[in-house]
C-alpha positions as CSV (number, residue, x, y, z in Angstrom):
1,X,25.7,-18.7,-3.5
2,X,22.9,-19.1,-5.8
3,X,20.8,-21.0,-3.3
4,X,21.3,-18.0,-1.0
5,X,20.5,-15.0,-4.0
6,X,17.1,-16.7,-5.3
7,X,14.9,-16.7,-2.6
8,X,16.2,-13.4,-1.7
9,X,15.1,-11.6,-5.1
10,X,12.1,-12.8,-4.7
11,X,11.3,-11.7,-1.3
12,X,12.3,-8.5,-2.8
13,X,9.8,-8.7,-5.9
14,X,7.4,-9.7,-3.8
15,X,7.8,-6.7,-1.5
16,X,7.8,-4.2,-4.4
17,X,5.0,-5.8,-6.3
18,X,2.8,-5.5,-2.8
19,X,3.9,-1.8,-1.9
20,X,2.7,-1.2,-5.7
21,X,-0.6,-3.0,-5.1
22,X,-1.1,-0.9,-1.8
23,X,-0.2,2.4,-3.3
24,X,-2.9,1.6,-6.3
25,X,-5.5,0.4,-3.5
26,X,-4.8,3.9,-1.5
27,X,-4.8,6.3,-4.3
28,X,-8.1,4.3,-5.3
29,X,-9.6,4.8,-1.2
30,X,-8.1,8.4,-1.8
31,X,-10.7,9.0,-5.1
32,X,-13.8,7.5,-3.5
33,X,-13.3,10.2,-0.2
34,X,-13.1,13.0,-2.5
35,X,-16.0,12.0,-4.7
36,X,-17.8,11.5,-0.9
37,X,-19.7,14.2,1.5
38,X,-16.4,13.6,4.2
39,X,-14.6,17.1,4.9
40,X,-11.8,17.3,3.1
41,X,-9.3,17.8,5.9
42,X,-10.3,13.9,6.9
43,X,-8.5,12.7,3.3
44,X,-5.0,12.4,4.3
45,X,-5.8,11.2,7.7
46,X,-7.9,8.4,6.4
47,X,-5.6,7.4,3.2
48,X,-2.4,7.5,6.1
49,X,-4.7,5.2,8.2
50,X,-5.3,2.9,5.2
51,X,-1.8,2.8,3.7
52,X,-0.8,1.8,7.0
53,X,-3.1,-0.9,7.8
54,X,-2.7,-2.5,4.7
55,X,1.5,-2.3,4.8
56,X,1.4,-3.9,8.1
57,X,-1.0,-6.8,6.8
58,X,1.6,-7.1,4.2
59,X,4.7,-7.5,6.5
């Protein structure tokens, strides 16, 4: 049972750990937009393009 449990908490940590990373990296993206000259309706379009490009790298 223990053999089984391990490697499953640590897929897990690893998981949460790297949808923290990627939320950091995205709220991050998100600042250097709004500091930028892009029109602000582009914001959530780009930081949803980002997010998901870097959660399916991470799966």
């Amino acid at each position: 049972m223990v053999e089984i449990v391990k490697p499953i908490a640590l897929a897990i940590i690893t998981l949460l750990v790297g949808l923290i990373v990627i939320k950091v990296i995205v709220k991050l993206i998100g600042s250097q937009i709004s500091r930028s000259k892009l029109d602000e309706s582009l914001k959530p379009f780009l930081m949803s393009i980002v997010s998901i490009g870097l959660k399916y790298c991470w799966l």
